[in-house]
C-alpha positions as CSV (number, residue, x, y, z in Angstrom):
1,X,-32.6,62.4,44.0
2,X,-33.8,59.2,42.2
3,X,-32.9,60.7,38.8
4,X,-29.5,61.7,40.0
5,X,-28.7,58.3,41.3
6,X,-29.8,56.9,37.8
7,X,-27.7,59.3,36.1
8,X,-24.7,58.3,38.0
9,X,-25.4,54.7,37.6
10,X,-25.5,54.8,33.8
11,X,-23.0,56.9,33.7
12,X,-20.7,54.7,35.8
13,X,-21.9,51.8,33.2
14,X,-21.0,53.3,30.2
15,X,-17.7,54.3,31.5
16,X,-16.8,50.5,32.6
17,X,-18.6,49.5,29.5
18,X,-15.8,52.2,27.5
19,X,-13.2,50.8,29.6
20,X,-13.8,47.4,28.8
21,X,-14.0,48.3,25.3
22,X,-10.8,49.9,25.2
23,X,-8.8,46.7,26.6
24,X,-10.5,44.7,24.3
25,X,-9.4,46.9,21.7
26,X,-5.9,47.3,22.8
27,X,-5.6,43.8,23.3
28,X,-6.8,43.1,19.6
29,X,-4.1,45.0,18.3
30,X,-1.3,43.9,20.7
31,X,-2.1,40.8,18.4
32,X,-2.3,41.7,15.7
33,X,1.3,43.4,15.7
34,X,2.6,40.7,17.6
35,X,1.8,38.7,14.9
36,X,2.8,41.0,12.2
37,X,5.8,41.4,13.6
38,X,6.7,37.7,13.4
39,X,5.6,37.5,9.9
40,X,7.7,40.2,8.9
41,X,10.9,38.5,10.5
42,X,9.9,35.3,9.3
43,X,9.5,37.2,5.5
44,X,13.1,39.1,6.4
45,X,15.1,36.0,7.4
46,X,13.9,33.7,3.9
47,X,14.3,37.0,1.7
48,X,18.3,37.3,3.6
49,X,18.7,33.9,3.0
50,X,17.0,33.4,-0.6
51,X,19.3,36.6,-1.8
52,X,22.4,35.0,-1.0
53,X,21.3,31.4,-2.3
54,X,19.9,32.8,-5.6
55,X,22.4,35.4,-5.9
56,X,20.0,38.0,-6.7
57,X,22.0,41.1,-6.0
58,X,24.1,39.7,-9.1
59,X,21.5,39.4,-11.9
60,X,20.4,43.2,-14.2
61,X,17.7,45.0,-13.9
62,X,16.7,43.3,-17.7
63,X,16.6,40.0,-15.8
64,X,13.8,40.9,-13.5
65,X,11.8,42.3,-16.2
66,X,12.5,38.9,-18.3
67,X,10.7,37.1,-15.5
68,X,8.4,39.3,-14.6
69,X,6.6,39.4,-18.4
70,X,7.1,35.6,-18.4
71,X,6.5,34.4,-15.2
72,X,5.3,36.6,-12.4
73,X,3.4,38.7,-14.2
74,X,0.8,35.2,-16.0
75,X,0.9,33.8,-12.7
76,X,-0.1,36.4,-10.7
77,X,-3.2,37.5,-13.3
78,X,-4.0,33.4,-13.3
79,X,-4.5,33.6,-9.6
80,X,-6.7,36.3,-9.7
81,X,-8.8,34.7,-11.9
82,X,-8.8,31.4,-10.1
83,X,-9.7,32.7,-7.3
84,X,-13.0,33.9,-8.0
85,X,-14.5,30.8,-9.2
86,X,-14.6,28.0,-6.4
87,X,-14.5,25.0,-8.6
88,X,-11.3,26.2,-10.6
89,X,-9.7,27.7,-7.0
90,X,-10.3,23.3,-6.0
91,X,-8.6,21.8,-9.1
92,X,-5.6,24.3,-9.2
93,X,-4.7,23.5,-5.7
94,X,-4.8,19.9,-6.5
95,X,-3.3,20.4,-10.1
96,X,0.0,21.9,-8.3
97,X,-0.5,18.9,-5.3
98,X,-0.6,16.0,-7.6
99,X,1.9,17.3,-10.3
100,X,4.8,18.4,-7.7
101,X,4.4,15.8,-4.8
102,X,4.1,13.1,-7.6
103,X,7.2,14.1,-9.0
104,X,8.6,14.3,-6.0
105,X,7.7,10.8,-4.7
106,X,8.7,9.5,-7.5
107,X,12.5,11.0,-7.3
108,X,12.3,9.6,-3.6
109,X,11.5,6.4,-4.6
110,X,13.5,6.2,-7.0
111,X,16.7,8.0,-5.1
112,X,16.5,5.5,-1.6
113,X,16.3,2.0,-3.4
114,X,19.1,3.0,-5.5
115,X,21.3,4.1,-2.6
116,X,20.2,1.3,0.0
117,X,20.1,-1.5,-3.1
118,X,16.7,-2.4,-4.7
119,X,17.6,-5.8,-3.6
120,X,17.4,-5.1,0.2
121,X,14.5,-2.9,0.1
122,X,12.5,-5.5,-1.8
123,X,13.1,-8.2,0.9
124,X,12.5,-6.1,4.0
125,X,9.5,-4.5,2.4
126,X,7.7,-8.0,1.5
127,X,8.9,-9.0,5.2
128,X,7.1,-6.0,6.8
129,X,4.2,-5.3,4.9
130,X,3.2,-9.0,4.3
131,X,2.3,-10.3,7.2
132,X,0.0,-7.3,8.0
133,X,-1.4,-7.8,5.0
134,X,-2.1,-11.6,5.7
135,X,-3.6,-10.4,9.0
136,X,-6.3,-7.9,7.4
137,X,-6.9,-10.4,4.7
138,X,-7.6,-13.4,7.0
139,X,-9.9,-10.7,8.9
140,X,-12.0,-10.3,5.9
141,X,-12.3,-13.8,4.8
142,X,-13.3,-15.1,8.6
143,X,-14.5,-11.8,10.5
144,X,-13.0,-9.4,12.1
145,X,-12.1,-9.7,16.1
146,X,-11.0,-7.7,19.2
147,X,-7.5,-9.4,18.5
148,X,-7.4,-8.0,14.9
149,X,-6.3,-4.5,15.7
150,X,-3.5,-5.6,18.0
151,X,-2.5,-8.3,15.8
152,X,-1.2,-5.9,12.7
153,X,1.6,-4.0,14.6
154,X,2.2,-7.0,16.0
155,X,3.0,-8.4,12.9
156,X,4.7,-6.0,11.4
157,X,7.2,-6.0,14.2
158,X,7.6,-9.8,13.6
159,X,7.6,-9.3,10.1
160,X,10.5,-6.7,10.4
161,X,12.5,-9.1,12.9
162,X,11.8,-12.0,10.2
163,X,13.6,-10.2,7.5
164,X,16.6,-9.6,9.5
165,X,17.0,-12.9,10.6
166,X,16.0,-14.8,7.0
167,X,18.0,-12.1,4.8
168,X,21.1,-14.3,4.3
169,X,18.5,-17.2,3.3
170,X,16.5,-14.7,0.9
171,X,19.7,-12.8,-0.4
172,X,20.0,-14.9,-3.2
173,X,16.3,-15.5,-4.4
174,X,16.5,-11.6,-4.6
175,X,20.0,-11.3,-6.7
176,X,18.5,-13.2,-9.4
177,X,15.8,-10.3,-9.7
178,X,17.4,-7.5,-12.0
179,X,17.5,-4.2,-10.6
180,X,14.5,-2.8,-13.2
181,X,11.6,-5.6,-11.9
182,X,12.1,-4.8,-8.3
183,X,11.7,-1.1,-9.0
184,X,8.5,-1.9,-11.1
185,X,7.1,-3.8,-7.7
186,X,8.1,-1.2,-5.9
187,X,6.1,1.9,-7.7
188,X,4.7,1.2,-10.8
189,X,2.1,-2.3,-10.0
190,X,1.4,-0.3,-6.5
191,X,0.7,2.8,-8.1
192,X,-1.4,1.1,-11.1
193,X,-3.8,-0.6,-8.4
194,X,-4.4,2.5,-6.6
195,X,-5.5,4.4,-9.1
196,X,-7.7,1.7,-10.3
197,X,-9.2,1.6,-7.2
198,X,-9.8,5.2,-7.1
199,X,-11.5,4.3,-10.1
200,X,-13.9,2.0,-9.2
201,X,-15.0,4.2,-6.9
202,X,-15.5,6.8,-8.7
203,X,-17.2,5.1,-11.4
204,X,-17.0,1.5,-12.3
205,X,-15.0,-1.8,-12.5
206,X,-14.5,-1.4,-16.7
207,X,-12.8,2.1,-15.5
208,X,-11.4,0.0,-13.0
209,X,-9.6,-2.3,-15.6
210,X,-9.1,0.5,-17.8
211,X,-6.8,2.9,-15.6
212,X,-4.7,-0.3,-14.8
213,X,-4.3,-1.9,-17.9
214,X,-3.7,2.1,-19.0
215,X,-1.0,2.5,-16.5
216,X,0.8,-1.3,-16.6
217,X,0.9,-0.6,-20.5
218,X,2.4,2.6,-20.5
219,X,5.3,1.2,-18.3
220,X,5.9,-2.0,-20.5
221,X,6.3,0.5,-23.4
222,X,8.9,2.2,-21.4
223,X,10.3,-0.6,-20.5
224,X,10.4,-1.8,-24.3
225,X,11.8,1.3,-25.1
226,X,14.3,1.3,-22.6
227,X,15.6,-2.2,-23.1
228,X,15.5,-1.8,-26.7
229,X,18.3,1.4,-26.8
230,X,20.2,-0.1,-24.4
231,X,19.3,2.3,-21.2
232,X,18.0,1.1,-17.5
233,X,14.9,1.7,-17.3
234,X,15.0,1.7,-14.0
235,X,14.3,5.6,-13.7
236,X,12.0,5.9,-16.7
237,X,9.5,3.5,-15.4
238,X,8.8,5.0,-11.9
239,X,8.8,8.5,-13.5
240,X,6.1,7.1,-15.8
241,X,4.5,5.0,-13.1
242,X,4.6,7.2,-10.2
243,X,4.7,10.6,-12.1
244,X,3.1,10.4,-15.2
245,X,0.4,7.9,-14.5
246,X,-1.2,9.5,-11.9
247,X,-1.0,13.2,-13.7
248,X,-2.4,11.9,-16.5
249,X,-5.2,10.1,-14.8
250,X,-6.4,13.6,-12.6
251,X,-6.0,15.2,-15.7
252,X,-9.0,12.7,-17.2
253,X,-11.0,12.2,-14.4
254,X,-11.0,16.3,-13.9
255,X,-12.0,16.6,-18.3
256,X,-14.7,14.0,-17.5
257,X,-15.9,14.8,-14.2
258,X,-15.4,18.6,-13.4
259,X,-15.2,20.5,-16.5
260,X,-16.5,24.1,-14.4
261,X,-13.1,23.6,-12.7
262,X,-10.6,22.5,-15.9
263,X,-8.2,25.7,-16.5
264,X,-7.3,25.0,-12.6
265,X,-4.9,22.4,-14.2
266,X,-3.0,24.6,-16.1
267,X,-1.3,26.1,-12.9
268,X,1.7,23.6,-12.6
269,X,2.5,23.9,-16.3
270,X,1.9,27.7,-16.6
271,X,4.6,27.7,-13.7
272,X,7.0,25.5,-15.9
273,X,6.1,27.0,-19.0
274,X,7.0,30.6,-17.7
275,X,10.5,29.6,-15.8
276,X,11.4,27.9,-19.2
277,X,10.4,31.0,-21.3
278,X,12.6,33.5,-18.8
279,X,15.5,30.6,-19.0
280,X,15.6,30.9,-22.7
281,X,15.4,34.1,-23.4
282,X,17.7,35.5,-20.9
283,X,20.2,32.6,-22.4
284,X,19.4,33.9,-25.9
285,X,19.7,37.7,-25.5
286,X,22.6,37.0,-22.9
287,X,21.1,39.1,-20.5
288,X,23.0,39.3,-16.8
289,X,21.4,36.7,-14.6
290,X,21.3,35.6,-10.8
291,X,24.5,33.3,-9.9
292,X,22.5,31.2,-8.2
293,X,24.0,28.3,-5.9
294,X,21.1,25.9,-5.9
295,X,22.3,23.9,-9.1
296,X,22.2,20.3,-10.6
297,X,25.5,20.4,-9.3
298,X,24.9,21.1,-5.6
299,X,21.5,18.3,-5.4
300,X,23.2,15.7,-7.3
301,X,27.3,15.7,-6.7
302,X,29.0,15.2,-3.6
303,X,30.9,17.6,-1.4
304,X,34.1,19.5,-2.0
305,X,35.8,21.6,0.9
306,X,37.7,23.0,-1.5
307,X,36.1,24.4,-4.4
308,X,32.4,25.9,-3.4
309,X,31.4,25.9,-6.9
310,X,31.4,21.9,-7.2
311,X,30.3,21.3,-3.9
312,X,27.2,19.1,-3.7
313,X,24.7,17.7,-1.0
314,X,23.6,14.6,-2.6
315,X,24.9,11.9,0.2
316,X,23.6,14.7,2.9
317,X,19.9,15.6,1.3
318,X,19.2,11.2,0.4
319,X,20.5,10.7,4.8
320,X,18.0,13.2,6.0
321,X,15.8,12.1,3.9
322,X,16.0,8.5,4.8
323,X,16.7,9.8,8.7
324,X,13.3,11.2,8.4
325,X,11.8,8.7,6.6
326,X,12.8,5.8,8.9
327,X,12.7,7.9,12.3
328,X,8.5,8.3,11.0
329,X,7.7,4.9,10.5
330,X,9.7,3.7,13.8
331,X,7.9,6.7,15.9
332,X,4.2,6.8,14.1
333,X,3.1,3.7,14.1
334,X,4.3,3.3,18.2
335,X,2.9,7.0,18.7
336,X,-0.3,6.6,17.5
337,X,-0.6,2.9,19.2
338,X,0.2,4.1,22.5
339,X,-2.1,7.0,22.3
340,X,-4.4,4.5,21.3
341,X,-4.2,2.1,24.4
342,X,-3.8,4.7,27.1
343,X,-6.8,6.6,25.9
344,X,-9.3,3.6,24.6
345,X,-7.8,0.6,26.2
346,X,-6.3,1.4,29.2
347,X,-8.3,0.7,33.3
348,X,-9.3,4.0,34.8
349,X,-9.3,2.3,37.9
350,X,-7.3,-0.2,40.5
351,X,-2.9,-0.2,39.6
352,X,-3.8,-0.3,36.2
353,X,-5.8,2.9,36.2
354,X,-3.2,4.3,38.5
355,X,0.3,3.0,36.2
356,X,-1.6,4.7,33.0
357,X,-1.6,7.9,34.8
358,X,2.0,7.5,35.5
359,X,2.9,6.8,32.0
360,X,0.5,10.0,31.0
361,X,2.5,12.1,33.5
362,X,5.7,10.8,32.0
363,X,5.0,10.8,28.5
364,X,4.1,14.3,28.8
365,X,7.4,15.5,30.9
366,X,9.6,13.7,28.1
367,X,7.9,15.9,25.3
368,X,9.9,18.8,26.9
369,X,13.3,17.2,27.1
370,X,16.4,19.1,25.7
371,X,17.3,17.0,22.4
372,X,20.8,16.5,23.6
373,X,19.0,14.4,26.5
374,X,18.4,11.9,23.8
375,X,21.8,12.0,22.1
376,X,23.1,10.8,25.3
377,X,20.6,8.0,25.2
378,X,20.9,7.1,22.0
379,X,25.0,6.7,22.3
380,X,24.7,4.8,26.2
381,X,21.6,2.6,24.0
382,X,23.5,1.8,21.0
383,X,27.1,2.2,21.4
384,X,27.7,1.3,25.0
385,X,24.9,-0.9,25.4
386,X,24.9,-2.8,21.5
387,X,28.5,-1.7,20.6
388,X,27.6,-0.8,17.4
389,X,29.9,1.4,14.7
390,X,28.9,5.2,16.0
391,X,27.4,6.8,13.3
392,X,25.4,4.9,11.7
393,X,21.9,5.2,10.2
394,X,19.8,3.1,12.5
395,X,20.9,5.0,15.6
396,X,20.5,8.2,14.6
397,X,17.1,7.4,13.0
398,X,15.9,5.3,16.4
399,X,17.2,8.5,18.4
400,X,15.1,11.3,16.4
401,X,11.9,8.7,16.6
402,X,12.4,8.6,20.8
403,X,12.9,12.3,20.4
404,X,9.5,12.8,18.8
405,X,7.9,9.9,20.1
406,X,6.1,11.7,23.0
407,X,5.2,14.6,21.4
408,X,3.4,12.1,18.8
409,X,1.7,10.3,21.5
410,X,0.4,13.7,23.3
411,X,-0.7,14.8,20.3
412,X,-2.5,11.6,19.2
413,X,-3.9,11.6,23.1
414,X,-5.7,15.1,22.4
415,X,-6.9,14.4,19.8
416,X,-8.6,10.8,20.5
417,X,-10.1,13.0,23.4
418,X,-12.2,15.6,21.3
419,X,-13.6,13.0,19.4
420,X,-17.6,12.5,21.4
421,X,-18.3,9.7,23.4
422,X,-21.5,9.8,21.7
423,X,-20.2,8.5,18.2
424,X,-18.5,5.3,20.6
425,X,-21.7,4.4,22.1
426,X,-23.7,4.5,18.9
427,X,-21.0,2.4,17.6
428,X,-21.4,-0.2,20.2
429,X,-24.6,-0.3,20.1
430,X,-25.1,-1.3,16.7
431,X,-22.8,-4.1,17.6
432,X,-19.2,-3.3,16.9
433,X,-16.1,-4.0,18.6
434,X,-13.9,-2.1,20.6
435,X,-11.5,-2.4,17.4
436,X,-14.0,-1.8,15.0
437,X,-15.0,1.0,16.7
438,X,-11.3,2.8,16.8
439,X,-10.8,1.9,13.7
440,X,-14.1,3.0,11.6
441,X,-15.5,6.0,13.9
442,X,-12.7,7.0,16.7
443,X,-9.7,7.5,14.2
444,X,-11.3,8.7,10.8
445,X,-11.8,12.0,12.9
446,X,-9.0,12.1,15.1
447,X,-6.5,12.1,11.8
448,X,-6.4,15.4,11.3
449,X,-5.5,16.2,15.1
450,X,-2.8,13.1,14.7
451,X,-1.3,14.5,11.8
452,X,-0.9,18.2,13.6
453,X,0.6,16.9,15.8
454,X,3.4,14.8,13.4
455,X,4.0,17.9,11.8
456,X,5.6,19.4,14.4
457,X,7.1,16.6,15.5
458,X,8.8,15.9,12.0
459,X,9.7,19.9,12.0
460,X,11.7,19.9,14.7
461,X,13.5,16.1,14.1
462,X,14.2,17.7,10.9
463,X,16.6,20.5,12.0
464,X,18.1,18.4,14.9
465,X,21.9,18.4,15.2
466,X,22.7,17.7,18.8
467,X,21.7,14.0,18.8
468,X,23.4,12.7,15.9
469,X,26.6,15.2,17.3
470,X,26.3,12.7,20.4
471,X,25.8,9.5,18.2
472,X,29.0,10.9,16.0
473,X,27.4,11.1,13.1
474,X,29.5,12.2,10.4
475,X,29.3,15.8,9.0
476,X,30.6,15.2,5.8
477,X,30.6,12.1,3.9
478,X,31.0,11.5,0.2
479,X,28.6,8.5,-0.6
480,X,25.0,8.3,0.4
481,X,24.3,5.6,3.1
482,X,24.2,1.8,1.4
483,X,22.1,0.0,4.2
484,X,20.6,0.7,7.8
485,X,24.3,-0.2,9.3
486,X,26.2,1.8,7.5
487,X,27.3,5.7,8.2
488,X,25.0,8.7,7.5
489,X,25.1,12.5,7.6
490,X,22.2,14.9,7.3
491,X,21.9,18.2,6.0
492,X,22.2,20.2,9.2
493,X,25.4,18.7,10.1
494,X,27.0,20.1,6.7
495,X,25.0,23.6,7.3
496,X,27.0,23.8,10.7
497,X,30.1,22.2,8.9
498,X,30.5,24.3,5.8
499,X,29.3,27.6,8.2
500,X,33.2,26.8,9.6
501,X,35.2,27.0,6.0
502,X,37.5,29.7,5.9
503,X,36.1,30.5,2.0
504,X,33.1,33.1,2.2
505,X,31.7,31.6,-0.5
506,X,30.8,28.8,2.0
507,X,29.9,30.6,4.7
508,X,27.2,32.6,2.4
509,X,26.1,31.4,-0.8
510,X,26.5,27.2,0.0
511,X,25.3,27.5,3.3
512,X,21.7,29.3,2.6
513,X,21.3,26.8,-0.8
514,X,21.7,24.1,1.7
515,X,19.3,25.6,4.1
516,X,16.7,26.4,1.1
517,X,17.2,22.6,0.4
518,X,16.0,21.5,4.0
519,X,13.5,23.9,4.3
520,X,12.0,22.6,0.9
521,X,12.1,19.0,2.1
522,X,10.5,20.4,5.1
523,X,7.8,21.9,3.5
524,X,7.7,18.9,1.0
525,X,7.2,16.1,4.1
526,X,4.3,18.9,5.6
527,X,2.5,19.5,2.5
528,X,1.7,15.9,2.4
529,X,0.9,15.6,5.8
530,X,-1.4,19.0,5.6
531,X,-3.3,17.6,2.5
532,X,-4.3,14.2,4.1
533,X,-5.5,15.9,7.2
534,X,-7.5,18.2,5.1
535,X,-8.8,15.2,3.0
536,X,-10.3,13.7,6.3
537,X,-11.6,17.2,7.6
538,X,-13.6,17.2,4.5
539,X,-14.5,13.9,5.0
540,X,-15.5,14.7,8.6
541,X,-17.6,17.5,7.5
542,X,-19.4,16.0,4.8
């Protein structure tokens, strides 16, 4: 009897035992389909959307082969080999990092000042990042305080106010400026000191002195150059200083430092190098190609409602970018601070304790807000309660920042949390202040959890029409926006404009090169983001 009971017990275990298994199994691939079968629809919707931007259907059979000897097929084999040697796999992910979001900073910095005026830019940029500058220098000269870290937003936000109020007085000191030296402050000297601080890290002050006088002197020549033919060198000189500076220097520092990992910078220009080749021989052997619709013509003209071919996005892509741009600074800064005070700052006890549960609660309800919410706050803020022109730039920009603004601070919240207590008490042991602490041991590791958390934020401001539909922001306009007052559009508004034309080729082929333009930028604006928090995970690690 005892061995039959112990035969029905394992029996009875082994079959829960298969059971469980089973689930666990069936579970497993439940996932795994679900998430294949997002993938796939992800993959379908881009390819639908990339054939009737590129015009693929158009191009013969010759063209495909053309750039698949020239360009898929070298890349593809490059890879291959990159990937099996670590060291290379590193320097070809930062080779194609450095080369393209260089060059794209540089056309962004370049692109704004030039539709805002150089002039304006200048003053409110030496309003609002001097003071906080004055602050951190002060703190280094005399020591650093508990009133140190509050005192730098602070005076940014005074800075800010300052320029408003002082720029009729500080107009005219900047018209003297030509347009030329104020882009030079603006990316060039800033980009020179960087690197020559990157420098002296990495090896010494001569190389310190080296990389600037390097850089400085490569944008005099261009200057020179410039001058001396008769052309503004306006967009030669932050190409040179914010492009080809800092390519050339990784370039160097990768010969002299990492020479296991060299060929990893030949991906960018292998890229190049094979798009060129395809371009010129299809053109030479007049082979059929793609009749694409993402052209010079549609990133750099304006838009046409009546002939498709010479429509252009320029005003739309330089408002969302400067949307974006201006919404992030506005909502980052006040994001992160908040997350900072309710989670290091704030009383967990008495009506303090109990009002920064309140705002917790609340912060945390408004991340789940329909956007249109917002649009009606943003019109009864600004044009009921300020009267200002609907439409313009600051309102729509202020609007997309409160839209994000709690999913920021949530995010900034969790991820001050997972950082230890331990690493706090060690800190104040050896003496540091609450600010001091934040800033050298609490935030180095909560960055990457920050900047998660921005990224979603920023992708879904990005695609956001029903706010700046409330705040009558224009869907079409002809001119980029000239100052923070003045009217804007952004690319979705012209997606769900142009999606209304009565000429198919609107509805299809402008239409998804517009959306492959904002879902670059997208991707653009993320990669940067994913790269720094990737930079301090390291750093965390190590």
């Amino acid at each position: 009897m005892a061995a039959e009971t112990d035969s029905a017990t394992t029996f009875g275990t082994d079959r829960e035992l298969w059971w469980r298994r089973l689930k666990g199994r069936f579970f497993e691939g439940s996932l795994v389909l679900a998430t294949l079968f997002g993938l796939v629809a992800l993959v379908a919707m881009f390819v639908l959307i990339g054939a009737d931007a590129f015009g693929l259907s158009a191009a013969a059979p010759a063209w495909y082969l053309v750039y698949v000897a020239t360009l898929v097929g070298p890349i593809s084999a490059y890879t291959l080999y990159v990937r099996r040697r670590p060291a290379t796999a590193e320097v070809h992910a930062r080779s194609y990092a450095v080369v393209f979001g260089c060059l794209a900073f540089s056309l962004v910095a370049f692109a704004v000042p030039d539709a805002l005026g150089p002039r304006d830019v200048g003053i409110h940029t030496v309003f609002t990042l001097g003071p906080p500058a004055l602050v951190v220098a002060y703190a280094r000269l005399v020591g650093e305080s508990q009133y140190t870290g509050p005192a730098i937003p602070l005076s940014t936000l005074l800075g800010l106010l300052a320029g408003f109020l002082c720029y009729d007085l500080t107009a005219p000191i900047a018209a003297m400026a030509k347009d030329w030296v104020l882009y030079a402050l603006f990316v060039p000297i800033p980009v020179a000191l960087l690197l020559g601080e990157i420098a002296r890290r990495r090896r010494s002050r001569r190389a310190a002195v080296a990389t600037v006088v390097a850089a400085l002197g490569a944008v005099a020549l261009t200057i020179a150059v410039s001058l001396d033919r008769g052309v503004n060198p306006s967009l030669w000189l932050v190409l040179v200083g914010g492009f080809v500076a800092p390519v050339a220097f990784f370039t160097v520092d990768t010969l002299s430092h990492n020479r296991d990992g060299a060929v990893g910078l030949l991906g960018p220009y292998l890229l190049v190098g094979g798009a060129l080749a395809g371009t010129w021989l299809v053109g030479n052997f007049d082979v059929t190609a793609i009749e694409t619709w993402v052209t010079p013509t549609l990133l750099l003209e304006s838009w046409s409602d009546f002939r498709p071919e010479q429509a252009g996005i320029y005003p739309q892509l330089i408002g969302s970018i400067m949307l974006v741009g201006l919404m992030a600074v506005l909502a980052f800064p006040v994001g992160v601070g908040a997350a900072i005070y309710l989670e290091e700052y704030a009383a967990s006890t008495g009506w303090r304790g109990r009002l920064a549960s309140v705002l917790d609660v609340n912060i945390s309800n408004l991340a789940g807000v329909p956007s249109v919410v917002y649009g009606l706050l943003g019109l009864a803020l600004f044009r009921q309660g300020f009267g200002l022109t609907p439409g313009i730039l600051i309102a729509g920009a202020v609007t997309l920042g409160l839209l994000i603004l709690p999913i920021v601070i949530v995010a900034a919240q969790e991820a001050l949390r997972s950082v230890p207590d331990e690493y706090r008490t060690a800190s104040y042991g050896l003496g540091a202040s609450r600010w001091q602490t934040v800033r050298n041991v609490v935030l180095p590791r909560a960055v990457p959890g920050i900047l998660t958390g921005t990224i979603l934020a920023l992708g879904r401001a990005i695609g956001e029409t029903a706010p700046l539909v409330m705040l009558a922001i224009a869907t079409t306009r002809f001119s980029p926006p000239d100052g923070l007052f003045s009217g804007a559009t952004a690319l979705p508004l012209q997606i769900f404009a142009a999606k209304g034309n009565n000429m198919p080729e609107y509805r299809t082929g402008v239409v998804a090169a517009t959306a492959i333009v904002l879902l670059a930028l997208m991707l653009l604006m993320n990669a940067a983001a994913i790269l720094i928090r990737n930079r301090y995970q390291t750093r965390d690690n190590s």
